[in-house]
C-alpha positions in Angstrom: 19.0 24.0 -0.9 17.6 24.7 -4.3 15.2 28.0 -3.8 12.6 26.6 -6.5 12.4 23.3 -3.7 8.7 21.5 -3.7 7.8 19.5 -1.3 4.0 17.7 -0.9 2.0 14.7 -0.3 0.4 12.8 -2.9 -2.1 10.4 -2.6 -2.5 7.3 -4.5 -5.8 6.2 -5.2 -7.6 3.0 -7.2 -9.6 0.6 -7.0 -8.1 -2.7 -5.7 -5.7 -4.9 -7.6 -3.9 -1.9 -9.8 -1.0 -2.0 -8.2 -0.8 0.7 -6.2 2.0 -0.5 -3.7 4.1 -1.6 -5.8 4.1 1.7 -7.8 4.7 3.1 -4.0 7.5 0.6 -3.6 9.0 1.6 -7.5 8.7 6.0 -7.0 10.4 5.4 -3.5 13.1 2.7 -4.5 12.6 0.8 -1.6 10.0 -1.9 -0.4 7.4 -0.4 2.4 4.3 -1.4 0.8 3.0 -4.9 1.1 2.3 -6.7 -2.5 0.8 -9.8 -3.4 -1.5 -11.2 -6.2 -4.3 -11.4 -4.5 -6.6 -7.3 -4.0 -7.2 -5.4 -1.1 -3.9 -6.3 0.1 -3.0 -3.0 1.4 -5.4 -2.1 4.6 -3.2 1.3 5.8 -2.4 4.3 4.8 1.3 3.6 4.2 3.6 7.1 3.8 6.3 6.7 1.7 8.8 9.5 1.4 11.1 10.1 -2.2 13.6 13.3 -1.7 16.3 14.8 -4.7 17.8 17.6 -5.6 14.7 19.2 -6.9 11.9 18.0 -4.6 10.5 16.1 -1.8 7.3 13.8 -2.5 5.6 12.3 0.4 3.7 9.1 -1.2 0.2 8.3 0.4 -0.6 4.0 -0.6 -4.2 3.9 0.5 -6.5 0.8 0.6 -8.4 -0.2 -3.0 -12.0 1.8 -2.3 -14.3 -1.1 -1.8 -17.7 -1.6 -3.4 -18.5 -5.0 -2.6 -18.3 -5.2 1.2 -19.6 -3.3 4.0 -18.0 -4.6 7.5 -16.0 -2.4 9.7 -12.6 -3.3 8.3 -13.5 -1.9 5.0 -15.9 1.3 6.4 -12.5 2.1 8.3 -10.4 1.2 4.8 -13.0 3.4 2.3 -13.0 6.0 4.7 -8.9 5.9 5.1 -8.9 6.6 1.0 -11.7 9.6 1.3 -9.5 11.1 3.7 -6.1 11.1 1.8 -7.9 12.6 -0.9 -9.1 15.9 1.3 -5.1 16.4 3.0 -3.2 16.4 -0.3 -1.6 18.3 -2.6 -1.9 15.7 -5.8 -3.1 13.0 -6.3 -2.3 9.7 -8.6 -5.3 7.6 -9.7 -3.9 4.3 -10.7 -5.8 2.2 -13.2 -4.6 -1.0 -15.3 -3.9 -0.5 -18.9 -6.7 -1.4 -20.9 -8.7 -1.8 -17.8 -11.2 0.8 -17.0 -14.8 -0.6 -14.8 -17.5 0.5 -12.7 -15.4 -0.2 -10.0 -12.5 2.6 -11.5 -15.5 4.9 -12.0 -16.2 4.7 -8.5 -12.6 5.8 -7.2 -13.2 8.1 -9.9 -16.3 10.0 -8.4 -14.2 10.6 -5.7 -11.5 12.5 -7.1 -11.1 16.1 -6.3 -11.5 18.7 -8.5 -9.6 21.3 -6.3 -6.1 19.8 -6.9 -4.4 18.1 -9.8 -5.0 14.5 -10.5 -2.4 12.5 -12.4 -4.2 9.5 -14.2 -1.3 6.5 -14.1 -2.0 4.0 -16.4 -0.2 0.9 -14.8 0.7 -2.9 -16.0 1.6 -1.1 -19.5 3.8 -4.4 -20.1 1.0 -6.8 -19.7 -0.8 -5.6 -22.9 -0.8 -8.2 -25.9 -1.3 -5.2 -28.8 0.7 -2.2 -27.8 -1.1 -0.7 -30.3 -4.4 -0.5 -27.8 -2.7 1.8 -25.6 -3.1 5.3 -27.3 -6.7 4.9 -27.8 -7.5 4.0 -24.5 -5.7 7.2 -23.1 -7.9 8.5 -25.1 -10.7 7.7 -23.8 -9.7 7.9 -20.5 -8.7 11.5 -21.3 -12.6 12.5 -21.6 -13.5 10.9 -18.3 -11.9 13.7 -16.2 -9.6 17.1 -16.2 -6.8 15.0 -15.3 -3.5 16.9 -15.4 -1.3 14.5 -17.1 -1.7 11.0 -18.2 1.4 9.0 -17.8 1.3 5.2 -18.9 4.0 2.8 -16.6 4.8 -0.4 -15.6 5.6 -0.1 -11.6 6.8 -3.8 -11.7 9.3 -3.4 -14.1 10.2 -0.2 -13.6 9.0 1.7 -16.8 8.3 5.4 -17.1 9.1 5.7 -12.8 11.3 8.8 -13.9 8.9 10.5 -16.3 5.5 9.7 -13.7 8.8 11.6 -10.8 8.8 14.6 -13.5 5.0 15.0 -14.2 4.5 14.7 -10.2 7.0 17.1 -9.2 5.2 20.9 -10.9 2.0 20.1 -8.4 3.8 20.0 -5.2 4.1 23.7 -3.5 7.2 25.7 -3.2 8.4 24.5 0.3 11.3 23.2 2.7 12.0 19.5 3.5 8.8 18.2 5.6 11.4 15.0 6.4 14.9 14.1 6.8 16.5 13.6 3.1 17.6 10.0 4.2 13.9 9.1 5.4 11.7 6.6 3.5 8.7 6.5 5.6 7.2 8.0 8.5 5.8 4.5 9.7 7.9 2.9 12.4 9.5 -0.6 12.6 6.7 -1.9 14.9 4.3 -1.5 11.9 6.6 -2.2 8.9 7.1 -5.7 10.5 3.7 -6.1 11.3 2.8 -5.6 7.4 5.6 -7.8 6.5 4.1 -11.0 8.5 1.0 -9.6 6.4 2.5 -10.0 3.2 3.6 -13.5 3.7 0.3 -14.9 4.7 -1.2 -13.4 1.7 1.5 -14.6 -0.6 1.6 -18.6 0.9 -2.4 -19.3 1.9 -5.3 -19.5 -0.1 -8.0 -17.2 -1.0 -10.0 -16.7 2.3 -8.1 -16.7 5.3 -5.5 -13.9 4.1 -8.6 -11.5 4.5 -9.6 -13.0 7.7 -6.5 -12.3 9.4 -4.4 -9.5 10.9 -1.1 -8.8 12.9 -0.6 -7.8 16.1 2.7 -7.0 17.4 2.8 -7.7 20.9 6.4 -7.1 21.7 9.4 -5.1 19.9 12.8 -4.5 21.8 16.4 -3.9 19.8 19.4 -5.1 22.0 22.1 -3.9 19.9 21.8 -4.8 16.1 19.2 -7.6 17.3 15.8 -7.0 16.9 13.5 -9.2 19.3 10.1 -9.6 17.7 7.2 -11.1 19.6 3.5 -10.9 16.9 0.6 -12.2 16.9 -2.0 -13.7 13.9 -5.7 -12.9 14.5 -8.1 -15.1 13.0 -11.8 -15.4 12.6 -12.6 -19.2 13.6 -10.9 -21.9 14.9 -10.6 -23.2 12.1 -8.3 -21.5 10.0 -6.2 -21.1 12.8 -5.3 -25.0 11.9 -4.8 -24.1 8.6 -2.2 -21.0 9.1 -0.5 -23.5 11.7 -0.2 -26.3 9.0 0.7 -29.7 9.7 3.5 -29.9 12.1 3.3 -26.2 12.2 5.4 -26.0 8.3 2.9 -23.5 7.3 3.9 -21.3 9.9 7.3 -22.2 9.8 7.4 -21.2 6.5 6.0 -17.6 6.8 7.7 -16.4 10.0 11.1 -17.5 7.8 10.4 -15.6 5.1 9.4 -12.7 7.0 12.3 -12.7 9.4 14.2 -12.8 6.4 12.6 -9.8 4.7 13.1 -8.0 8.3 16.6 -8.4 8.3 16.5 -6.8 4.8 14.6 -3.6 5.5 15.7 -3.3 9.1 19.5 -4.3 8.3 20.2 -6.3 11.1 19.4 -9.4 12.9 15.7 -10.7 13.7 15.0 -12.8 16.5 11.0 -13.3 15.4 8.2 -15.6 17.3 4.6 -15.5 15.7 1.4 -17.1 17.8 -1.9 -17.3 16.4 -5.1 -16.4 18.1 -8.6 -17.0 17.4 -11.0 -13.8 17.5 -14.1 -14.3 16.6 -15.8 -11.4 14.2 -12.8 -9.2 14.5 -12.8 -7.7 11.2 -17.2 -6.9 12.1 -15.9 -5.5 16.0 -15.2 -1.5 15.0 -13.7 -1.5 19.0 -11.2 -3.9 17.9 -11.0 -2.2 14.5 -9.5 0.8 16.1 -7.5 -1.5 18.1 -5.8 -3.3 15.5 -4.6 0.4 14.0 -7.2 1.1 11.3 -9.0 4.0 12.3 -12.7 4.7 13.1 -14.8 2.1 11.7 
């Protein structure tokens, strides 16, 4: 092994919409990180792991820090991103290009000063005058000591390599903390968990996404088949009806794609059944919070 090896974690931090997984999904090269449109799609700290020649970087998605709303599920979420922040070694601060808030300076207030922050300026492609850019790095380069500001585009791929190269002189001197070959350190049970996730926020309207969650009630491989029993928790009776859809299509429609994106990641066959079951004020219930896999509340 190369004796100048680094190896670290790295936290990524922003407010909610930036596009934080699917910069995850672009440094690692493989899609572990939920993504739709639609914020606060990410709820878990999600570890992704990138390994070369030269270093190993353990990538920490966290929930957008929330400002708006106060129930459990987002105490447990703002308190998953505070967290991250005190355990790495780095940290990347994602903001959208020409984009900078009260809602940035609050994720910004909570950067460390003990440990070098990377500002990423993401969505670089989405700017009309390309001409905008320099000054607002500018600007953004008097807001904070930040070590290195490094515009990208996650979706498209720009600048992935050069963001890899800024990273890689603020991780320690150190051995492999994983297997080279390993991508995350979450386990299948909660990859397709996330993936049901992802497809209820990609095919249903604005509210019940955020009123629902997965629960995996039974996982067994026979073989190179993956049996996959999960359940969606929702708030009212209601939209119950209205993940269902008529004749059950909606449904239909979302366990297919995510059986499909199972079979992807998991390379194998997916034998998948998804329920849904009404909870009343789960994402308010801190016990059922911690139950559901996010952490005190």
């Amino acid at each position: 092994m190369n004796p100048n090896f680094r190896s670290g974690f790295i936290a990524i931090v922003g407010r909610p919409n930036v596009g934080k997984s699917t910069l995850l999904n672009a440094l690692i090269g493989h899609k572990i990180s939920i993504t739709s449109r639609k914020p606060q799609t990410t709820r878990h700290r999600i570890t992704g792991i990138h390994t070369d020649e030269a270093a190993q970087s353990i990538f920490v998605d966290t929930p957008g820090f929330q400002t708006e709303h106060t129930n459990a599920l987002n105490r447990a979420m703002n308190k998953s991103v505070t967290e991250a922040l005190n355990s790495v070694d780095a940290v990347l601060f994602v903001i959208e290009a020409g984009h900078f808030d009260e809602r940035d300076k609050q994720v910004l207030k909570l950067l460390p000063d003990t440990r070098p922050v990377i500002l990423v300026i993401n969505k670089i492609d989405t700017l009309e005058v390309k001409a905008e850019l320099l000054p607002f790095i500018e600007r953004l380069a008097k807001e904070f000591a930040f070590k290195e500001i490094v515009p990208v585009s996650a979706e498209k791929g720009s600048q992935i390599d050069a963001l890899r190269d800024a990273i890689r002189p603020c991780l320690p001197e150190g051995p492999l903390l994983f297997d080279a070959d390993d991508l995350t350190d979450r386990n299948e049970r909660f990859l397709a968990a996330e993936i049901i996730r992802e497809k209820i926020f990609r095919l249903l309207g604005e509210e019940i996404p955020y009123a629902t969650t997965v629960m995996i009630e039974q996982f067994t491989q026979e073989g190179n088949l993956r049996r996959i029993h999960a359940s969606v928790i929702v708030d009212k009776p209601g939209q119950k009806a209205i993940l269902i859809g008529k004749g059950g299509e909606k449904m239909k429609a979302i366990s297919t794609q995510a059986r499909h994106d199972m079979e992807r990641l998991f390379e194998g066959k997916v034998f998948l059944q998804v329920w849904v079951k009404v909870k009343s004020g789960w994402a308010d219930d801190a016990r059922a919070i911690k139950s559901y896999g996010y952490g005190d509340a």
